[in-house]
C-alpha positions in Angstrom: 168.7 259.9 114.9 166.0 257.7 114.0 162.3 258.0 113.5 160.5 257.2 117.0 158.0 254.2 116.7 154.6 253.9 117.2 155.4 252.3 120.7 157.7 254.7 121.6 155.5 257.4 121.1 152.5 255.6 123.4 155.4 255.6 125.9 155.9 259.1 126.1 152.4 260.2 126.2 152.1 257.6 129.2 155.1 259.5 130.9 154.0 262.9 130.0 150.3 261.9 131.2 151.5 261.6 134.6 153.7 264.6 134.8 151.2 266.0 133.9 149.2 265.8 136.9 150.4 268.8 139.3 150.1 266.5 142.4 152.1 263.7 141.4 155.1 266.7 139.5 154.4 268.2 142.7 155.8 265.2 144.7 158.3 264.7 142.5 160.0 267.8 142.8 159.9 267.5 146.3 161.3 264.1 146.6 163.8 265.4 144.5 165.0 267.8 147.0 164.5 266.2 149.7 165.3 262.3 149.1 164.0 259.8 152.0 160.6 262.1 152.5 158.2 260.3 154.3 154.7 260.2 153.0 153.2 262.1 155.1 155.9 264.8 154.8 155.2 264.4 151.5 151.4 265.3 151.6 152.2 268.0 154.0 154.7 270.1 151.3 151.9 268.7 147.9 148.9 270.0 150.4 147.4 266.8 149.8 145.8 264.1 152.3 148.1 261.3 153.2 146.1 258.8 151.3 146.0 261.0 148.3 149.8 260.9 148.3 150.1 257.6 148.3 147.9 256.7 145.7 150.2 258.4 143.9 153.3 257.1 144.9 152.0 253.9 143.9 151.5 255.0 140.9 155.0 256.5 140.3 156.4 253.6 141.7 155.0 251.1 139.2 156.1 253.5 136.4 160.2 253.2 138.1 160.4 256.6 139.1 160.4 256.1 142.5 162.4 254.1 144.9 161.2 253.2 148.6 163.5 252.0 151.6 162.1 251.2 154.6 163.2 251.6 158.5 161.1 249.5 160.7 158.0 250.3 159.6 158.7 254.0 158.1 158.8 253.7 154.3 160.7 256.8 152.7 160.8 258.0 149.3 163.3 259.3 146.9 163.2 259.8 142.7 165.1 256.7 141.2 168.7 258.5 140.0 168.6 257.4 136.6 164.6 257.2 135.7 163.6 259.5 133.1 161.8 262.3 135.6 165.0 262.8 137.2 166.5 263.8 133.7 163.8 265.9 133.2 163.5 268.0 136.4 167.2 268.9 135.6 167.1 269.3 132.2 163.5 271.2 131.6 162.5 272.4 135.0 165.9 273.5 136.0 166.2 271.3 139.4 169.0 271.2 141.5 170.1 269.0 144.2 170.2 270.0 147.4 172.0 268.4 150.5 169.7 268.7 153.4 170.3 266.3 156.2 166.8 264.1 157.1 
């Protein structure tokens, strides 16, 4: 394995920066386990304000977590199957997936 670069390292504090922020992990877990959330489903299960969440989506968008699809004018949420979070909600947090009908 090789030495990780300078680069690589700024990378990972950037990721680990915003899982680090228990709203935003908090989101994540939930869209996790119940892909296609809407935001304000979303707020509801963080406890968060509908704006607050998505500020944050926004932000977990741009980083390629997360995926949108919209229907009509809903938008819906889900973690991105093979971004980095999703790796590590199974692998260090233990996450599961869960088939729940929306």
């Amino acid at each position: 394995m090789s030495e990780p670069q300078p680069d690589d390292v700024d990378e990972w504090a950037k990721r680990f920066a915003l899982l680090s922020d228990s709203t935003r992990l908090r989101l994540i877990t939930q869209m996790h386990e119940h892909p296609g959330s809407m935001v304000g489903e979303l707020a509801a299960a963080a406890g968060i304000t509908e704006n607050a969440a998505s500020q944050s989506l926004r932000v977990l968008r741009a980083q390629g977590w997360v995926a949108t699809t919209k229907t009509g004018r809903t938008v819906h949420y889900s973690v991105v199957a093979d971004a980095i979070v999703h790796r590590i909600l199974h692998d260090v947090m233990g996450a599961r997936h869960h088939n729940h009908d929306h």
